[in-house]
PDB file of N, CA, C and O in Angstrom:
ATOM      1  N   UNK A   1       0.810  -1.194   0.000  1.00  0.00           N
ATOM      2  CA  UNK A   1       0.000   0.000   0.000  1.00  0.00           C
ATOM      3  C   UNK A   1       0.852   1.258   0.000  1.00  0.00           C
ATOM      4  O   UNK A   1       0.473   2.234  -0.646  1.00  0.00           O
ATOM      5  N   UNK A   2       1.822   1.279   0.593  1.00  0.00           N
ATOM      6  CA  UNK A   2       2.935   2.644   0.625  1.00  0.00           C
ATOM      7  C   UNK A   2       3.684   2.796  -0.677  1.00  0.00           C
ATOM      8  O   UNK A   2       4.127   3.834  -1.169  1.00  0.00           O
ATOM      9  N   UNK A   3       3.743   1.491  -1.168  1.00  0.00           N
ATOM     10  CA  UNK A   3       4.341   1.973  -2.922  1.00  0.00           C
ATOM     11  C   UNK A   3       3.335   2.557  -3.708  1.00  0.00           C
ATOM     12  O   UNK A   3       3.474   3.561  -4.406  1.00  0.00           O
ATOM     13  N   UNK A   4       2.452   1.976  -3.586  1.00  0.00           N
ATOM     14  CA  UNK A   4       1.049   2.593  -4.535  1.00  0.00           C
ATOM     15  C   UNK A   4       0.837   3.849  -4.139  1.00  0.00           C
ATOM     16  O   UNK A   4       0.929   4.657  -5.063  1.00  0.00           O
ATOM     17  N   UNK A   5       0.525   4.415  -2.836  1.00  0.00           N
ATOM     18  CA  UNK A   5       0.483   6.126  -2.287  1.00  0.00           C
ATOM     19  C   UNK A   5       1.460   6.738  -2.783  1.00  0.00           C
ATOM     20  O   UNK A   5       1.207   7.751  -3.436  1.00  0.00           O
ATOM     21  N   UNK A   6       2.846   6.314  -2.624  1.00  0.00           N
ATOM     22  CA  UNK A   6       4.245   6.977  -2.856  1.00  0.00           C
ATOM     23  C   UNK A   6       4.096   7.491  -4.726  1.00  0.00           C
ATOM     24  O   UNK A   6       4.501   8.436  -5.403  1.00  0.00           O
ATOM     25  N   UNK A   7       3.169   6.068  -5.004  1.00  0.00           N
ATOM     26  CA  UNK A   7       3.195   6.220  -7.027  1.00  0.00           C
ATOM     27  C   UNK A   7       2.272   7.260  -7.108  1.00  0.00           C
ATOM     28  O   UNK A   7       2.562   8.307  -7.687  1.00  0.00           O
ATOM     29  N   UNK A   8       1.216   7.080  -6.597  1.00  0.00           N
ATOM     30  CA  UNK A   8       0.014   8.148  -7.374  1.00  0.00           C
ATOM     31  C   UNK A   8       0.809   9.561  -6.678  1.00  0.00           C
ATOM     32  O   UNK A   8       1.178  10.357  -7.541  1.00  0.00           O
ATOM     33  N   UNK A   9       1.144  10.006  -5.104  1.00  0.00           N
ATOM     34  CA  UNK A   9       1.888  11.035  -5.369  1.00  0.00           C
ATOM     35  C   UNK A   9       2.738  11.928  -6.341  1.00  0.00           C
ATOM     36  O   UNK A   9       2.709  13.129  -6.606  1.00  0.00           O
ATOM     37  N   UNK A  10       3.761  10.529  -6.909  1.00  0.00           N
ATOM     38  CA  UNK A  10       4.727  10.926  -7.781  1.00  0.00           C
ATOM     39  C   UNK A  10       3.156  11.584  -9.023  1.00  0.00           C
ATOM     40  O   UNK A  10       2.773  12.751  -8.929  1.00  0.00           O
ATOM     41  N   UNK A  11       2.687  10.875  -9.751  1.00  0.00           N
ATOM     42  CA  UNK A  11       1.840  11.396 -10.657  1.00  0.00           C
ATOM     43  C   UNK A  11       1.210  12.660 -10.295  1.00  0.00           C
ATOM     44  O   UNK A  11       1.307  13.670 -10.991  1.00  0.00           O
ATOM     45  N   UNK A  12       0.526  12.591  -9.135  1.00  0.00           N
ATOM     46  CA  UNK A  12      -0.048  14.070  -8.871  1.00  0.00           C
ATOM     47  C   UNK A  12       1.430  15.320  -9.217  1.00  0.00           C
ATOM     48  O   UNK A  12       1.347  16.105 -10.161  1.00  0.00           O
ATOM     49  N   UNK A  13       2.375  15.296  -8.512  1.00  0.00           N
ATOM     50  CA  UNK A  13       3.399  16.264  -8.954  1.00  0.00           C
ATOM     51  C   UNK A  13       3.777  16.188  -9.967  1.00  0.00           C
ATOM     52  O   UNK A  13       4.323  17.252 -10.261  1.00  0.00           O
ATOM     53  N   UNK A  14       3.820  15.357 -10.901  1.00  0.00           N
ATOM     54  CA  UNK A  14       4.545  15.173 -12.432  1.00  0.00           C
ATOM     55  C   UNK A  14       3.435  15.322 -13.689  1.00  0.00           C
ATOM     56  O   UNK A  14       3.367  15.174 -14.909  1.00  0.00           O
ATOM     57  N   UNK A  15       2.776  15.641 -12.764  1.00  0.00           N
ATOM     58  CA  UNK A  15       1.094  16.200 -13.701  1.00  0.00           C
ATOM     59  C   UNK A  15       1.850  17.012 -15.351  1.00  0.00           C
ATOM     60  O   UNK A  15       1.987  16.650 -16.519  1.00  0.00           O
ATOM     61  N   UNK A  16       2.189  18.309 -14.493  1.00  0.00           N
ATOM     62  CA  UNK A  16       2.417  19.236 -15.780  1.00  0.00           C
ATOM     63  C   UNK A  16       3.820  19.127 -15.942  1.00  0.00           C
ATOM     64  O   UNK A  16       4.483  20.143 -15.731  1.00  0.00           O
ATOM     65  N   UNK A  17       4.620  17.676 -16.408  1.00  0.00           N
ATOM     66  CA  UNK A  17       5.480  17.873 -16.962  1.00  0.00           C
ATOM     67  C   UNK A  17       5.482  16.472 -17.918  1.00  0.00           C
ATOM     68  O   UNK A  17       4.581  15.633 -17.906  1.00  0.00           O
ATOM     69  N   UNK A  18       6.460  16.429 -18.582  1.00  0.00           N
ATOM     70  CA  UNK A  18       6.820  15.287 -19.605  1.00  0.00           C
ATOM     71  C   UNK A  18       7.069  14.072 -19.215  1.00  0.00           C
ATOM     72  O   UNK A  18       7.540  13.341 -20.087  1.00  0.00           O
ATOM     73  N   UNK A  19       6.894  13.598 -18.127  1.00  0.00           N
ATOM     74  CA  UNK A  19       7.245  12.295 -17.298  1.00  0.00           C
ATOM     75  C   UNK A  19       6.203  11.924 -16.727  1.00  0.00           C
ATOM     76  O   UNK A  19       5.540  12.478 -15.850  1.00  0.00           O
ATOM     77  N   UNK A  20       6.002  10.449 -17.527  1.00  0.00           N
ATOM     78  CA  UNK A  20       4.260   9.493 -16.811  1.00  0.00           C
ATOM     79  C   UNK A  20       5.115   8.917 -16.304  1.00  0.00           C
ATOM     80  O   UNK A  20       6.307   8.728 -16.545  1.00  0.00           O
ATOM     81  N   UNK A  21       4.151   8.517 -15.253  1.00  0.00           N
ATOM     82  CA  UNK A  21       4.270   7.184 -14.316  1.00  0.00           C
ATOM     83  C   UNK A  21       3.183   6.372 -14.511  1.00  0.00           C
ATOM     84  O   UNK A  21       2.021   6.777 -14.514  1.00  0.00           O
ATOM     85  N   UNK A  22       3.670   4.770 -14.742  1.00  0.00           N
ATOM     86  CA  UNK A  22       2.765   4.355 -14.778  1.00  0.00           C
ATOM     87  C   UNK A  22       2.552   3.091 -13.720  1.00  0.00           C
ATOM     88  O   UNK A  22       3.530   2.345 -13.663  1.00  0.00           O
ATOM     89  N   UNK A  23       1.471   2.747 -12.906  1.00  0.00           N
ATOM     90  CA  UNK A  23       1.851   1.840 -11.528  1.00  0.00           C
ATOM     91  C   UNK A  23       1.489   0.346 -12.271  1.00  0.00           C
ATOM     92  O   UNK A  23       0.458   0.099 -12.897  1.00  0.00           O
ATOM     93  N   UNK A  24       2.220  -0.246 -12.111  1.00  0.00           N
ATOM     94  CA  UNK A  24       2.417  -1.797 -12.721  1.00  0.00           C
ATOM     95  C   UNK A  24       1.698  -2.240 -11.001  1.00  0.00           C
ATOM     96  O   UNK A  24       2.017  -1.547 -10.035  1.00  0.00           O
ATOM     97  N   UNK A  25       0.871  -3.278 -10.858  1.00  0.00           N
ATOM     98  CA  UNK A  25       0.745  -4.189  -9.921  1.00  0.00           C
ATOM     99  C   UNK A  25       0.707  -5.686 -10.037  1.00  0.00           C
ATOM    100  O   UNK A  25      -0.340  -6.222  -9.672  1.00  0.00           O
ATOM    101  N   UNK A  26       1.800  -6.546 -10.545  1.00  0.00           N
ATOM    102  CA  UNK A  26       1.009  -8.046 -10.725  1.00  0.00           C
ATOM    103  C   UNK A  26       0.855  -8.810  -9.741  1.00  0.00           C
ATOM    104  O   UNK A  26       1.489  -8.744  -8.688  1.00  0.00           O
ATOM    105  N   UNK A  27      -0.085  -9.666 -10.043  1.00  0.00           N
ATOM    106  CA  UNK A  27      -0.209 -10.679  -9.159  1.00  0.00           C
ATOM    107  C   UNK A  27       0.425 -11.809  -9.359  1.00  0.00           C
ATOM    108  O   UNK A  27       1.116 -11.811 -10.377  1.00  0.00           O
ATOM    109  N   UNK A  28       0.425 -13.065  -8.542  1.00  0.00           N
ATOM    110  CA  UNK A  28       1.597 -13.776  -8.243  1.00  0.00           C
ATOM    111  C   UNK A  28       2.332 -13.869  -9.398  1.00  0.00           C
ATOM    112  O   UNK A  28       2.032 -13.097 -10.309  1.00  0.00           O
ATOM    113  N   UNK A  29       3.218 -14.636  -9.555  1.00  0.00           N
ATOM    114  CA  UNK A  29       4.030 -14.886 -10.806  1.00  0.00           C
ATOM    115  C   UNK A  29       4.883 -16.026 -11.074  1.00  0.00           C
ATOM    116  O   UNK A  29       5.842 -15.795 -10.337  1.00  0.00           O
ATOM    117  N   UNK A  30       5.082 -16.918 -11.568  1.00  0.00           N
ATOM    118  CA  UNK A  30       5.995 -18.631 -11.499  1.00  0.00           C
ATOM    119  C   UNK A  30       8.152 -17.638 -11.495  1.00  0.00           C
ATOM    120  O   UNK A  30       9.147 -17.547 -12.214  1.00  0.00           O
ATOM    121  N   UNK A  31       7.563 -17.136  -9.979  1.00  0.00           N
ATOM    122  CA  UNK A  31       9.051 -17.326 -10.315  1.00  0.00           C
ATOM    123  C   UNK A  31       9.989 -18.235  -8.747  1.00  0.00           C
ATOM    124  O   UNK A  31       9.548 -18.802  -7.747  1.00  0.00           O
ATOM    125  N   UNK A  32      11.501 -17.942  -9.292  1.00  0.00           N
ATOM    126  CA  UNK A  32      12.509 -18.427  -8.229  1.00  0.00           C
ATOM    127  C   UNK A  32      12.047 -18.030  -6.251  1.00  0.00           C
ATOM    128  O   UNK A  32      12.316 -18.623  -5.207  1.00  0.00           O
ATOM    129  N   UNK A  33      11.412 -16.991  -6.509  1.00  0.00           N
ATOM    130  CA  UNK A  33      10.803 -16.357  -5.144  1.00  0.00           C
ATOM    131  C   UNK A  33       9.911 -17.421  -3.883  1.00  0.00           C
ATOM    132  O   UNK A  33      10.017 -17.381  -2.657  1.00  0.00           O
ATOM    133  N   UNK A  34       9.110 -18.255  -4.682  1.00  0.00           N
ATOM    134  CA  UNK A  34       8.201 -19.095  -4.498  1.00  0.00           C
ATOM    135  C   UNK A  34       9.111 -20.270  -3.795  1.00  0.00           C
ATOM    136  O   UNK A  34       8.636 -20.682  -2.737  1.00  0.00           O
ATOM    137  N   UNK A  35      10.322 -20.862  -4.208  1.00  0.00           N
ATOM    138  CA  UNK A  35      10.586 -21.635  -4.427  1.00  0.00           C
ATOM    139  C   UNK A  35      10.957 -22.481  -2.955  1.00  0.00           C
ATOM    140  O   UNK A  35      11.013 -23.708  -3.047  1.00  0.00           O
ATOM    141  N   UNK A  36      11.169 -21.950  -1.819  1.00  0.00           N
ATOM    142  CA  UNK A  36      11.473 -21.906  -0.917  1.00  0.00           C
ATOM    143  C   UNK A  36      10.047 -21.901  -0.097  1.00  0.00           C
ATOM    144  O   UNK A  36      10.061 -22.460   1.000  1.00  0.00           O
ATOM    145  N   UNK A  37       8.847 -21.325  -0.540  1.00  0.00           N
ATOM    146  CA  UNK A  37       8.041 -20.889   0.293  1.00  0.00           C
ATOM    147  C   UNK A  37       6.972 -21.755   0.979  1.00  0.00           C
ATOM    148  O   UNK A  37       6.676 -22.551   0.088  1.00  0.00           O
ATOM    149  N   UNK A  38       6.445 -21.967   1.737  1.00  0.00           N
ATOM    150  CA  UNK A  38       5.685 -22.424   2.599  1.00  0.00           C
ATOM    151  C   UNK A  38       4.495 -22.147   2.837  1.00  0.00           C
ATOM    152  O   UNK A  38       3.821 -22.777   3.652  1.00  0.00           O
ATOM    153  N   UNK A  39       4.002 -21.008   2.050  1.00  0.00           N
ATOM    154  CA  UNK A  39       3.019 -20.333   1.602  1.00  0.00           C
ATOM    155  C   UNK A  39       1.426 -20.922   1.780  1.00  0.00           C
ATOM    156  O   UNK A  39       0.506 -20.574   2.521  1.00  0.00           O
ATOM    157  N   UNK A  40       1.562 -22.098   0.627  1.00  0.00           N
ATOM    158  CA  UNK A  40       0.383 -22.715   1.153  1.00  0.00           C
ATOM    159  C   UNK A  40      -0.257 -22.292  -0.553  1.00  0.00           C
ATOM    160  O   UNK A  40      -1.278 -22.799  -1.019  1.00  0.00           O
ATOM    161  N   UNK A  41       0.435 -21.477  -1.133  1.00  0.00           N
ATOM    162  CA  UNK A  41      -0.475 -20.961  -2.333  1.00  0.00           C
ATOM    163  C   UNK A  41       0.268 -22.218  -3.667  1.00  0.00           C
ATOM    164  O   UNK A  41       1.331 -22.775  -3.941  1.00  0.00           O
ATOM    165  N   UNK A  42      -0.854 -22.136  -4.045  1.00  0.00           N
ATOM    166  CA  UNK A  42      -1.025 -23.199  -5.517  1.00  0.00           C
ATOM    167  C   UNK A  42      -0.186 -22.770  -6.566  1.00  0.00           C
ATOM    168  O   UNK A  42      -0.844 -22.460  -7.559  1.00  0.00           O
ATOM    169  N   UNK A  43       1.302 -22.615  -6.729  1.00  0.00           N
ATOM    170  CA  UNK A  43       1.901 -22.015  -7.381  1.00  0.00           C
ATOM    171  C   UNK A  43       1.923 -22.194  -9.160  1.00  0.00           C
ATOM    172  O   UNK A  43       2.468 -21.523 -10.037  1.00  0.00           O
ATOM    173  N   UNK A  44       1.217 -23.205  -9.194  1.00  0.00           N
ATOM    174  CA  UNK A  44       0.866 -24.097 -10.746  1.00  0.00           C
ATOM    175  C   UNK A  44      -0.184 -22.862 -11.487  1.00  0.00           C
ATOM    176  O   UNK A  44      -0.478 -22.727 -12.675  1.00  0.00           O
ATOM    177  N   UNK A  45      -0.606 -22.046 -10.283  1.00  0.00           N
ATOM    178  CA  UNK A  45      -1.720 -21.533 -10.960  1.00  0.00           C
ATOM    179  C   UNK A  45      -1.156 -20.139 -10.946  1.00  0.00           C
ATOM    180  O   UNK A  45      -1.899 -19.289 -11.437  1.00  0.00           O
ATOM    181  N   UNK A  46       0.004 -19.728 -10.484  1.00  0.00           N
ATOM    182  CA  UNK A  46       0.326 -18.231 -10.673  1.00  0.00           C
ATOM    183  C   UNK A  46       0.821 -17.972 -12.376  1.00  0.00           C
ATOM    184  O   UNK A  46       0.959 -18.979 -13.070  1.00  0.00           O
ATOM    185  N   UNK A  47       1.094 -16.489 -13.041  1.00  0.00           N
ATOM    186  CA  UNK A  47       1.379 -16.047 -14.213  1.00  0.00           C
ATOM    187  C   UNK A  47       2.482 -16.526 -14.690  1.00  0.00           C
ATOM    188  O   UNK A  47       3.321 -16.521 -13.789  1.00  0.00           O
ATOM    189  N   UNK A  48       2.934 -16.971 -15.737  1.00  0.00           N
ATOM    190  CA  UNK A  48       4.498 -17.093 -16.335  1.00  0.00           C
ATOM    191  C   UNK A  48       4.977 -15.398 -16.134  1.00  0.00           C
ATOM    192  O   UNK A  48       4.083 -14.553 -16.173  1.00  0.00           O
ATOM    193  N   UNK A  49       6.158 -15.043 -15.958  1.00  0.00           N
ATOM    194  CA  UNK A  49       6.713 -13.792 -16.102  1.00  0.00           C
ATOM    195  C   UNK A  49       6.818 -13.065 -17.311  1.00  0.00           C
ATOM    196  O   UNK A  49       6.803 -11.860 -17.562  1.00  0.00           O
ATOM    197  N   UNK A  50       6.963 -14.421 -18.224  1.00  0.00           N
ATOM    198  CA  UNK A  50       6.673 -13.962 -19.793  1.00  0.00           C
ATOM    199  C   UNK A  50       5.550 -13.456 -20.355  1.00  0.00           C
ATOM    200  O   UNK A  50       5.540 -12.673 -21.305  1.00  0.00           O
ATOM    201  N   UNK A  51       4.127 -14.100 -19.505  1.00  0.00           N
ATOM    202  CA  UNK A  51       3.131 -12.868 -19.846  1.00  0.00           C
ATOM    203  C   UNK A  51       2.944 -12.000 -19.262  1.00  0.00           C
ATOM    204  O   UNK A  51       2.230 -11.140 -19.780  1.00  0.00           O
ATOM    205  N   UNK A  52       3.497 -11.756 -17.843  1.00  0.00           N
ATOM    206  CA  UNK A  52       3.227 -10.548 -17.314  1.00  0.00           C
ATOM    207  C   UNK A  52       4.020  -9.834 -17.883  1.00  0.00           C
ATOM    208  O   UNK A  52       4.056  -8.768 -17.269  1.00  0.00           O
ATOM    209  N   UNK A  53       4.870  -9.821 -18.959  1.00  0.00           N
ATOM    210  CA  UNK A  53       5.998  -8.649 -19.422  1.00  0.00           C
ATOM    211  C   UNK A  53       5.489  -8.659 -20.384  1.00  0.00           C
ATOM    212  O   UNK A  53       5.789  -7.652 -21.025  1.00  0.00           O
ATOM    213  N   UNK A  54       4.686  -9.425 -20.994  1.00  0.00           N
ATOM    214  CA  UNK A  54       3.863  -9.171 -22.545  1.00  0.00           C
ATOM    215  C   UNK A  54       3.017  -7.923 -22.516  1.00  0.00           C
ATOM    216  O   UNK A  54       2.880  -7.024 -23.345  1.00  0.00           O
ATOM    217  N   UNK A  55       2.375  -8.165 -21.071  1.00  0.00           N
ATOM    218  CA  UNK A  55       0.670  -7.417 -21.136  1.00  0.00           C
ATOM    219  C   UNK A  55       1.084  -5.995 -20.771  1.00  0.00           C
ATOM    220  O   UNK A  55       0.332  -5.042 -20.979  1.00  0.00           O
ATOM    221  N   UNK A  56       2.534  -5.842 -20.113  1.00  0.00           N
ATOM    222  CA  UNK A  56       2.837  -4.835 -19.730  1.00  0.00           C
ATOM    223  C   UNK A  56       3.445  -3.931 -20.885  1.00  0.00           C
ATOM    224  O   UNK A  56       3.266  -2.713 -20.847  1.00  0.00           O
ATOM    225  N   UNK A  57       4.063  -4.441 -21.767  1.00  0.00           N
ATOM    226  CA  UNK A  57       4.986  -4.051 -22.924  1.00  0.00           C
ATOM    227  C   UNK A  57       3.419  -3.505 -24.212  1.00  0.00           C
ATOM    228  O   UNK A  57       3.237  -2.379 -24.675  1.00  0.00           O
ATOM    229  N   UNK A  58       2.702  -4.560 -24.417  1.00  0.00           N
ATOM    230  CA  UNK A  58       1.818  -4.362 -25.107  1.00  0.00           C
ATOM    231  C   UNK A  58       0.930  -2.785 -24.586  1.00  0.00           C
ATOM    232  O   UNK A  58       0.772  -1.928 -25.455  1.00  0.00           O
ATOM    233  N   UNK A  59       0.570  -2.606 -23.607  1.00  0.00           N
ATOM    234  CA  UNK A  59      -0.200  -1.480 -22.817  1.00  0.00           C
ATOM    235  C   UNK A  59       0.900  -0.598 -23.323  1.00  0.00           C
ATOM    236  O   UNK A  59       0.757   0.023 -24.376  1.00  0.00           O
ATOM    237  N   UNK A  60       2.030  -0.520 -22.583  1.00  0.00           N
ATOM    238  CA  UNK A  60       2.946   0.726 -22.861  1.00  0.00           C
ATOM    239  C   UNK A  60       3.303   1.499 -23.918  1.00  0.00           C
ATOM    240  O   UNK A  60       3.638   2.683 -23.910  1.00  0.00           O
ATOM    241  N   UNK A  61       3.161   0.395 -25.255  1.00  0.00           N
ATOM    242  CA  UNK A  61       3.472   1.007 -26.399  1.00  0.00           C
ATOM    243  C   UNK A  61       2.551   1.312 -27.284  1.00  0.00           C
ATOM    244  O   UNK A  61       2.718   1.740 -28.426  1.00  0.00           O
ATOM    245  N   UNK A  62       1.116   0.974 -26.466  1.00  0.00           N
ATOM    246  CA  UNK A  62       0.025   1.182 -27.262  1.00  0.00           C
ATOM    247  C   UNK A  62      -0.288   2.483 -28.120  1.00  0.00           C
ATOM    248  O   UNK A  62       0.724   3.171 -27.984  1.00  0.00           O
ATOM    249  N   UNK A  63      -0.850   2.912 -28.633  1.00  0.00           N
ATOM    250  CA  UNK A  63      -0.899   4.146 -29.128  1.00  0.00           C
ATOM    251  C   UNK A  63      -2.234   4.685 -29.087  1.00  0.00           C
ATOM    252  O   UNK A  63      -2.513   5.882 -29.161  1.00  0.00           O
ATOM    253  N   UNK A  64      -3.301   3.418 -28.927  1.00  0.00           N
ATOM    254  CA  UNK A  64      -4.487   3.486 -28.643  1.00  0.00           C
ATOM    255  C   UNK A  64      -5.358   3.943 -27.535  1.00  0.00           C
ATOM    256  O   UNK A  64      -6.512   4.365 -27.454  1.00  0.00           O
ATOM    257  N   UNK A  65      -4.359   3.699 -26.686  1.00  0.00           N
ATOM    258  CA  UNK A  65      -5.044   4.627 -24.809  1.00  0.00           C
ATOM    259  C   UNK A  65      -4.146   5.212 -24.167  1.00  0.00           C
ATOM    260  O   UNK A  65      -3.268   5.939 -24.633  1.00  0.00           O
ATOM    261  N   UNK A  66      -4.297   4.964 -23.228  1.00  0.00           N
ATOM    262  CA  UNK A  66      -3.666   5.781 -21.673  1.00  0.00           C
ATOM    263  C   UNK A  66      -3.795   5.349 -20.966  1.00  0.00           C
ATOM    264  O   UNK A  66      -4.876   5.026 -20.475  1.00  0.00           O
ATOM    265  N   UNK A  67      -2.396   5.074 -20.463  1.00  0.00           N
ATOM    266  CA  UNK A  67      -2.565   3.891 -19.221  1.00  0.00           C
ATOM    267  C   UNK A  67      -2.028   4.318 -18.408  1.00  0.00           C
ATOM    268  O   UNK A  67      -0.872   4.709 -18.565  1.00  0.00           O
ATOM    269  N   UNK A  68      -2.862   4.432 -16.871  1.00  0.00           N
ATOM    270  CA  UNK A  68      -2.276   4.958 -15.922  1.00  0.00           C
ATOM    271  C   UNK A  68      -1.954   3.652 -14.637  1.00  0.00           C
ATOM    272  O   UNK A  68      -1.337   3.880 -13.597  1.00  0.00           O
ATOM    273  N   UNK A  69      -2.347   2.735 -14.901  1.00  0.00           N
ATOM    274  CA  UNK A  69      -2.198   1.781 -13.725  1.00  0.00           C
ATOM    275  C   UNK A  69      -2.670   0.521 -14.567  1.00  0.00           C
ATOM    276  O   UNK A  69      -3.381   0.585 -15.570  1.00  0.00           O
ATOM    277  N   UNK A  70      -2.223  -0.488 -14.068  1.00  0.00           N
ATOM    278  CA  UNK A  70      -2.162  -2.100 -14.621  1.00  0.00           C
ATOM    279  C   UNK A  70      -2.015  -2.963 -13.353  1.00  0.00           C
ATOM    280  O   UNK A  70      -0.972  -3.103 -12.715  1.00  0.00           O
ATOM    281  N   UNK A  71      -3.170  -3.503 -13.089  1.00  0.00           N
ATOM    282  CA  UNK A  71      -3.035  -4.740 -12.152  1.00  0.00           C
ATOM    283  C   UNK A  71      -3.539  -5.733 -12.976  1.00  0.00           C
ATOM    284  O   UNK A  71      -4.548  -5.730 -13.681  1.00  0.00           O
ATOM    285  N   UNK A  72      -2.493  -6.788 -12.745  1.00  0.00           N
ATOM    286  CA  UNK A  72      -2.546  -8.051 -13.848  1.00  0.00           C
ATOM    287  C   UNK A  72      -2.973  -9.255 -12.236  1.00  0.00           C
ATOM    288  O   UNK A  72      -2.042  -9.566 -11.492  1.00  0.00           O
ATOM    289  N   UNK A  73      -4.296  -9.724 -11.971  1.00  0.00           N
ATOM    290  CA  UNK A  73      -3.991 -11.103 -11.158  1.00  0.00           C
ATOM    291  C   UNK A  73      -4.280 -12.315 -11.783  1.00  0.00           C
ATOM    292  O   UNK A  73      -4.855 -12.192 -12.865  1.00  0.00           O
ATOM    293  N   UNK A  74      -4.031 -13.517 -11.388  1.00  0.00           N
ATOM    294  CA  UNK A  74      -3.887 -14.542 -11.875  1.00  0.00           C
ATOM    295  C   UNK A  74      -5.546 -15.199 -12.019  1.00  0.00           C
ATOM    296  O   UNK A  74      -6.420 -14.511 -11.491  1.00  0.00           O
ATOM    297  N   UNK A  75      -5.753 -15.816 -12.350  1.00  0.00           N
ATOM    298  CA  UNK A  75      -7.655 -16.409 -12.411  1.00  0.00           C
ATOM    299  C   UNK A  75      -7.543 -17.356 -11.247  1.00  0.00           C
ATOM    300  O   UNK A  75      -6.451 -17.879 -11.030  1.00  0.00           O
ATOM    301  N   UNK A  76      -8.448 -17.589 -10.575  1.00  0.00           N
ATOM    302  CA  UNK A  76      -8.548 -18.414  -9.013  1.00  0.00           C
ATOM    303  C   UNK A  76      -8.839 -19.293  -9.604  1.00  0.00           C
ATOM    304  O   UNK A  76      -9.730 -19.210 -10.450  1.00  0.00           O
ATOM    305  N   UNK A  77      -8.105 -20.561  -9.323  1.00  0.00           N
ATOM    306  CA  UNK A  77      -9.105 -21.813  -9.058  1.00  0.00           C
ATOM    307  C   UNK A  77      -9.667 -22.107  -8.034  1.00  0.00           C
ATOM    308  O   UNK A  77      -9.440 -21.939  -6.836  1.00  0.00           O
ATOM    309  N   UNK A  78     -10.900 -22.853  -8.981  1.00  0.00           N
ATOM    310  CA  UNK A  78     -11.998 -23.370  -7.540  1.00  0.00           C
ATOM    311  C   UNK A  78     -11.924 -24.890  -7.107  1.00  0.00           C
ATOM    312  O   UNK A  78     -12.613 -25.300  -6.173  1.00  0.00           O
TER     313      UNK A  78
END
């Protein structure tokens, strides 16, 4: 929660100048982090990193919108 306040701050001050920010949030992700963990979470079902850098790359270079924030989470299984 303090990175996300700290981000939209940065945007409120960088309003009237040439520098976006844009707040990336993903949800879990298949990486090395997990690997150790004890968690308890279904890691089969978190994102490859390769699409979370797709969906992020694709948004950024779009030419079609404006993107001010991206939360990517994974689909729950039931």
């Amino acid at each position: 929660m303090a990175a996300r306040g700290f981000l939209e701050f940065l945007k409120d001050e960088l309003t009237h100048t040439n520098i976006d920010i844009i707040n990336i949030y993903p949800g879990g992700m298949k990486t090395s982090f997990w690997n150790d963990s004890r968690s308890g979470y279904n890691i089969e079902a978190f994102m490859k990193p390769q699409d979370v850098a797709q969906t992020i790359a694709e948004a950024a270079l779009s030419d079609n919108l404006w993107v001010s924030e991206i939360n990517i989470n994974r689909l729950r299984q039931i």
